[in-house]
N, C-alpha and C positions, 0 to 999 in steps of 0.2 A: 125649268132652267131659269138660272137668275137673267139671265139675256133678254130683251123683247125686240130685237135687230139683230138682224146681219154687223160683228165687227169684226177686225183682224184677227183670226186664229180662232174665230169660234164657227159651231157651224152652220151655216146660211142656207143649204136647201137638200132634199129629199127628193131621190131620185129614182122608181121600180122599173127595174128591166125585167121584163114577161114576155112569154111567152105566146098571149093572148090580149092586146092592148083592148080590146073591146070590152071585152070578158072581165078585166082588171075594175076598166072604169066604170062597169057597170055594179061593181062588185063593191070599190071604193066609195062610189055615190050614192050609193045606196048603205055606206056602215056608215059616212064622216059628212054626208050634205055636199057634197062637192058638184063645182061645176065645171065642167072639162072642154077643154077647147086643144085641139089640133089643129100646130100649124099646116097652114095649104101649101105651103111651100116643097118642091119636090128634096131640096137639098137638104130641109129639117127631117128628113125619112119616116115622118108620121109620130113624133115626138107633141107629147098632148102635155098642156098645162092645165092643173087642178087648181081651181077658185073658192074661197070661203067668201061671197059676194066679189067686190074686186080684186080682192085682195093673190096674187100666186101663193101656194104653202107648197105645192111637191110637183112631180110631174111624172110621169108613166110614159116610157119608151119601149118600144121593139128589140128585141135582142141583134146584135150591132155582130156579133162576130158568132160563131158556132159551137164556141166551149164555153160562151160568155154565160153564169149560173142566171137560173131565174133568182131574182133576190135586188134587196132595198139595197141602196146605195147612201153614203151621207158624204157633203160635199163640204169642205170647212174655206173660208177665204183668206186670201192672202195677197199681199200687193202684190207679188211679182209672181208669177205660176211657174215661169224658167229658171229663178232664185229658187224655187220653194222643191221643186223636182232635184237641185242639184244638191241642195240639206238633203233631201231624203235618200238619194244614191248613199253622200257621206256618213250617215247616221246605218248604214245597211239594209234600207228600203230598195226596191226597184221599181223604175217608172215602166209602166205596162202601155200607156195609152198617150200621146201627145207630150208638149202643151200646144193645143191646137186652138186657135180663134172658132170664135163660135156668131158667127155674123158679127155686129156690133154691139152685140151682148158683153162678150167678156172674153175670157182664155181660161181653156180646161184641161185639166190633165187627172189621168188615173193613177196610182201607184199601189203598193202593199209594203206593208212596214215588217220588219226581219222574222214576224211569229207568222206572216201568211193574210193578214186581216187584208181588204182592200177598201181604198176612202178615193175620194175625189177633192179634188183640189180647185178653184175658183179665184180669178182676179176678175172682181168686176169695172165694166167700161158703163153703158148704159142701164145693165140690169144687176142688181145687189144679191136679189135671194127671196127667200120667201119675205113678204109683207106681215102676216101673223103669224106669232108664235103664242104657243101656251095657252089660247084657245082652243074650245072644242072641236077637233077637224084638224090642229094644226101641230105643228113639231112642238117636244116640249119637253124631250131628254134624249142624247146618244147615249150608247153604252157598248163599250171595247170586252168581244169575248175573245179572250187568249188563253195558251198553256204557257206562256212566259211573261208575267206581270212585269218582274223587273225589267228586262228589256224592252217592253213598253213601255215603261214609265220614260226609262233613259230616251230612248226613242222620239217621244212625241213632246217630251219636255225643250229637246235642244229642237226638234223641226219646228213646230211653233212655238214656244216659250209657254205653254202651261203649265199653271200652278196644279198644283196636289192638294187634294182634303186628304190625308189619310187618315181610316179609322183601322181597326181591326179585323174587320168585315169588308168592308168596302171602301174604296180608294175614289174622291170624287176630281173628275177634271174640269178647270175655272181657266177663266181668261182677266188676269189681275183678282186674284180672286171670286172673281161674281162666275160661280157654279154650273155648267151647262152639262156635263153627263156621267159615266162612272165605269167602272170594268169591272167585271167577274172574270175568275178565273176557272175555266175551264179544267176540272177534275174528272176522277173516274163514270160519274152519272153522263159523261157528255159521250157519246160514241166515238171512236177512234174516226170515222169516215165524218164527222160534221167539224168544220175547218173553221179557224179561227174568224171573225167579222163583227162588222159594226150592223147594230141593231137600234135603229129608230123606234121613239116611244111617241104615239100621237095623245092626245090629250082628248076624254071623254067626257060628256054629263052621266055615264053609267057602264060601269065597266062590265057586269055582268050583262046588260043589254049589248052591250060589242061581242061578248061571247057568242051569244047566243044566237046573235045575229049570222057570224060568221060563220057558225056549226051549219045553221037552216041553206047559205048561200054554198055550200059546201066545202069551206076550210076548217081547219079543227084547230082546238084549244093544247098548243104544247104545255103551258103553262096555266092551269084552272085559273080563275079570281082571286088572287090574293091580297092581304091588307096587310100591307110590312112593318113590323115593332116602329109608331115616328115616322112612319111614312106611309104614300100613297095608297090607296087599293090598285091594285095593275094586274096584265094579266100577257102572257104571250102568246100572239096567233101564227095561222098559218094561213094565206089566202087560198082561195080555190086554184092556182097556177103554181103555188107551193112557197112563193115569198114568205120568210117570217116578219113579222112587227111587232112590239109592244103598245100595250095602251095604258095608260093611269087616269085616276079620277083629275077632273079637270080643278084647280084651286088647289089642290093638297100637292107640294111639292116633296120633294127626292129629298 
């Protein structure tokens, strides 16, 4: 992504709700170098933050409610979380979760946009988002799977004001132009039972070594190694607890 920060309307932090937070981090820290720390706090319910040195890039939580899927979450910011929930009712999204304070950290809230995707939403107070982007280990493209592009497009242009690359192939979403992720559209190859969402791409020194790694730890490759005409080599996993994520070569951008 053209982004190297957290700014208005773009996206600021990476978030897995698992099913096995041990299992995840042992899993993560061992593909991305990370170092994980959970808060002691009993009100944070055992919600771990991931380190690339000091830096936070994602965090790994415990599944919060009983239908809640195992799976990545992406959280984009905004100044007001109670403005930005009431755009996305207007716009035909619903708010699922909050906007609920988060200690002194910020105010979060969850929603889904009118095709089914769900995102997270962030106003930050004392903490912004991840500290590295686009290094290896760290966030470095979102990407919206939908069966209704146009209505996404309408959708997430008036909720945050993103701009559009549109090509033929792929449609890129920017914040003033400077580029942060993209959508595919969900056609016939995708199974009627796999629901529309956002899929984080972390950024590697070897994409086929993330494969491979993630095969041996026991997640599988939905998406072999690929190297895209003008772009990246990337590749799409699935962790051992069933999370999906993509990876790309670290330097070569979307």
């Amino acid at each position: 992504m053209k982004l190297d920060r957290p700014v208005t309307g773009g996206p600021c932090w990476a978030e897995l709700g698992t099913s096995d937070v041990a299992g995840a981090r042992r899993f993560y820290e061992g593909l991305f170098g990370w170092r994980a720390e959970t808060d002691p706090r009993q009100e944070a319910g055992g919600y771990t933050v991931a380190h690339l040195g000091d830096a936070p890039v994602a965090a790994l939580a415990p599944l919060y409610q009983e239908e809640q899927p195992v799976a990545w979450n992406v959280s984009f910011a905004v100044p007001d979380a109670d403005a930005a929930v009431a755009r996305v009712t207007a716009c035909g999204g619903a708010p699922v979760f909050g906007p609920t304070d988060v200690f002194d950290l910020g105010r979060f809230a969850v929603a889904v946009d009118p095709g089914g995707a769900a995102f997270q939403m962030w106003q930050a107070r004392t903490f912004a988002g991840a500290g590295v982007f686009n290094a290896p280990g760290s966030l470095g493209w979102v990407e919206l799977l939908t069966r209704d592009p146009a209505r996404a497009t309408d959708f997430y242009t008036t909720v945050f004001g993103w701009t559009v690359h549109a090509s033929r192939n792929y449609n890129q979403w920017g914040v003033d132009g400077a580029d942060f992720g993209g959508m595919v559209t969900m056609d016939e190859k995708f199974p009627p039972e796999v629901p529309p969402h956002w899929l984080p791409y972390f950024a590697v020194e070897d994409v086929d070594d993330a494969n491979a790694v993630t095969v041996r730890a026991g997640g599988a490759a939905l998406m072999d190694p690929t190297s895209l005409p003008d772009g990246p080599r990337i590749a799409v996993l699935r962790d051992p607890q069933g999370a999906m994520f993509g990876v790309y070569r670290s330097g070569s951008g979307f």
